[in-house]
C-alpha positions as CSV (number, residue, x, y, z in Angstrom):
1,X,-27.8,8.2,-8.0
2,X,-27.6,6.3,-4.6
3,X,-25.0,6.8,-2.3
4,X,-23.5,3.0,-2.9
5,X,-23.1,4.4,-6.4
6,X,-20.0,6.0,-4.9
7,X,-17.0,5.0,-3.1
8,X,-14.0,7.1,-1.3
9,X,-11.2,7.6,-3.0
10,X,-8.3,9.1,-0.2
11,X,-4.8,10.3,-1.3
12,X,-2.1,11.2,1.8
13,X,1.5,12.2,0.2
14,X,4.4,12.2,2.4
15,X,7.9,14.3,2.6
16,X,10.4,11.8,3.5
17,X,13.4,13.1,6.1
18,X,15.7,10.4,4.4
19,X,16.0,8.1,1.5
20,X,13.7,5.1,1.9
21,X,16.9,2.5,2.1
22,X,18.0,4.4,5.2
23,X,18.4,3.4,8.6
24,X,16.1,6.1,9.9
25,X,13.3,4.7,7.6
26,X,13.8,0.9,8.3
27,X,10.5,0.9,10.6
28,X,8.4,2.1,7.9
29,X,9.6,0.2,5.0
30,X,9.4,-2.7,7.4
31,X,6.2,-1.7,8.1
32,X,4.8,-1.3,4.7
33,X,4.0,-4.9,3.5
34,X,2.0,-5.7,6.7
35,X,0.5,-2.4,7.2
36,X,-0.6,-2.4,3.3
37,X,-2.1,-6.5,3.7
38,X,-4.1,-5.0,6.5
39,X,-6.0,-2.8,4.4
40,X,-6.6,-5.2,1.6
41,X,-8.4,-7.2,4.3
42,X,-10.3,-4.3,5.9
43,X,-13.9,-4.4,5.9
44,X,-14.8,-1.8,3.0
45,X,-11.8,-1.9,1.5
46,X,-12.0,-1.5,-2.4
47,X,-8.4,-1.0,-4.3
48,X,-5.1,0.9,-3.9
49,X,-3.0,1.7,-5.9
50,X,0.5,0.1,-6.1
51,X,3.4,-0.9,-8.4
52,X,5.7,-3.8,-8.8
53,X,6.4,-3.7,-5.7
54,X,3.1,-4.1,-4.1
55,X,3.7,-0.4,-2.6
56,X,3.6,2.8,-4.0
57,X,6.9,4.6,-2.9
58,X,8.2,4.4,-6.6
59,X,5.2,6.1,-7.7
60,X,6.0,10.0,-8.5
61,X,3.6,12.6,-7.4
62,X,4.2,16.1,-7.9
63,X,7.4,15.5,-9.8
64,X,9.0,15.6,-6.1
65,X,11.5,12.0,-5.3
66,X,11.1,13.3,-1.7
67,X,7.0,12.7,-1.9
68,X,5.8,9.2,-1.5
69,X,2.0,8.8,-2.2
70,X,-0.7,6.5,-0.5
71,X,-4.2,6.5,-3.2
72,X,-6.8,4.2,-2.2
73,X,-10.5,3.7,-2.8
74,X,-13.4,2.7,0.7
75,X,-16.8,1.8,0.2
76,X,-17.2,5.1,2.8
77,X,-15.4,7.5,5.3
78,X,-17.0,4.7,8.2
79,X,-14.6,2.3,6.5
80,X,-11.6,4.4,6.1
81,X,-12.0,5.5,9.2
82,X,-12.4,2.2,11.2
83,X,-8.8,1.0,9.5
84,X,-7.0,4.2,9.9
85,X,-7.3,5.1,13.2
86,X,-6.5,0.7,14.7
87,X,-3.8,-1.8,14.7
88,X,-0.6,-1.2,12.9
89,X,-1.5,1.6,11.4
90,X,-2.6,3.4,14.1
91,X,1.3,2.5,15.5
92,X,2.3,3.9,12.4
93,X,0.4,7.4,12.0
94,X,1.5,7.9,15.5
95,X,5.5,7.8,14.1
96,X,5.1,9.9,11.0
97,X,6.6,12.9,12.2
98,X,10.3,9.9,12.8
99,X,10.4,9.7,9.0
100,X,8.2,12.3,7.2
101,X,8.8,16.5,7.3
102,X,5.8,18.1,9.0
103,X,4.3,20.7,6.2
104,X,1.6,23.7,6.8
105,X,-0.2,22.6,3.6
106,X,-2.8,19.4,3.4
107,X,-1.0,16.3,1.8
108,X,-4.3,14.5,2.4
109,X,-7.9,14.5,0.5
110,X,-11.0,12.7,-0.4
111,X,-13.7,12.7,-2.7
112,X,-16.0,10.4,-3.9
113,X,-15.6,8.6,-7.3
114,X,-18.2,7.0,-9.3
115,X,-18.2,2.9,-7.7
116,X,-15.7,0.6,-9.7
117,X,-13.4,4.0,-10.9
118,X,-9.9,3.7,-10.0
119,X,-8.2,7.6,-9.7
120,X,-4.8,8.0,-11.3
121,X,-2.0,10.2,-9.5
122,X,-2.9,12.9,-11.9
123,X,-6.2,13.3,-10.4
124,X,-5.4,12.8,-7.1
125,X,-2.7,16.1,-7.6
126,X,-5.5,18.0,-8.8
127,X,-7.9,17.6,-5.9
128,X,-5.4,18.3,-3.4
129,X,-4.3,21.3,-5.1
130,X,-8.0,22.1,-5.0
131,X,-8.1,21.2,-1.3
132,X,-5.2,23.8,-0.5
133,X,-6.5,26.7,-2.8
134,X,-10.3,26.3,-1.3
135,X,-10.5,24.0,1.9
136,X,-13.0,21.7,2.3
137,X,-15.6,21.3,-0.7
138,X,-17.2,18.4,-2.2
139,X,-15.0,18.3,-5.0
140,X,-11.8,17.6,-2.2
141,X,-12.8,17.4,1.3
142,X,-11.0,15.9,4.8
143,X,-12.6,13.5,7.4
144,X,-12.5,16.6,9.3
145,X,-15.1,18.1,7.4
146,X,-16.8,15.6,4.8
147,X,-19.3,15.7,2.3
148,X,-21.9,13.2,0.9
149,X,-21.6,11.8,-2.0
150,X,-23.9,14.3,-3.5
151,X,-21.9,17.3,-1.8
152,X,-25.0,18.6,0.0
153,X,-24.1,19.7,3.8
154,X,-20.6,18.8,4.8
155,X,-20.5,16.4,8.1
156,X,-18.2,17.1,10.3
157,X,-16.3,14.2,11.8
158,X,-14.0,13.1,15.1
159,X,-10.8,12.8,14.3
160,X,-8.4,11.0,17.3
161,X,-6.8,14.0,18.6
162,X,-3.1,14.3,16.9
163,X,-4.0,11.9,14.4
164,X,-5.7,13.7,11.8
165,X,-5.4,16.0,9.2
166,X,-5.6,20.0,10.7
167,X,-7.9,21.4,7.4
């Protein structure tokens, strides 16, 4: 199978510091609409996931209320990359730590999924529980340290320093 056979599927959960219909949180709620159309119009963008909303802060993950989750799928880390780390979301990663807990274990992974599969939450649980017990593999991996979609050698990537996760 060919690389474009495969695209990246990401998951990031969050700990919130305070119920999303709080003061403290208005930036990022505000946020979310814009932030989220940015994506859908990013070169290499593919799908993510959502609910009536057009979000996915109702979505449960890890049976947790206090855990938001972000699932979406790139055509490749280049992609992901390029949109994570400019514009408005940039602004926003660099004001996590005003509404979300800072936690010693990863809340974000990737892995490849066959091109045209959309991962459910389920999934997405599984391979950052995988991520935690075993670090970086090609089963669930970090930009940090990536794999092809084949999981031959892992590549190691530049991460804006601050901005990324520390597996």
């Amino acid at each position: 199978m060919t690389a474009a056979a495969f695209e990246l599927a990401q998951v990031n959960i969050g700990r919130l510091k305070a119920p999303l219909d709080s003061p403290q949180l208005k930036d990022f709620v505000d946020a979310l609409d814009p932030v989220n159309a940015d994506a859908d119009a990013a070169e290499g963008f593919v799908w993510r996931l959502q609910d009536d909303s057009g979000d996915a802060t109702e979505v449960p993950v890890f049976g947790d209320s206090w855990l938001i989750i972000n699932m979406s799928v790139w055509r490749d880390t280049d992609a992901l990359t390029a949109y994570m780390y400019q514009g408005r979301h940039r602004e926003m990663l660099a004001r996590r730590r005003e509404w979300f807990e800072r936690v010693q274990e990863a809340m974000v992974t990737l892995w490849w999924v066959p091109a045209g599969h959309r991962p459910t939450v389920a999934e997405a649980e599984s391979r950052l529980l995988h991520l935690r017990t075993h670090g970086p593999t090609p089963y669930a991996f970090t930009l940090r340290t990536s794999f092809p979609p084949q999981g031959a050698t892992p590549l190691i990537g530049e991460v804006p320093e601050g901005l990324g996760c520390s597996v």
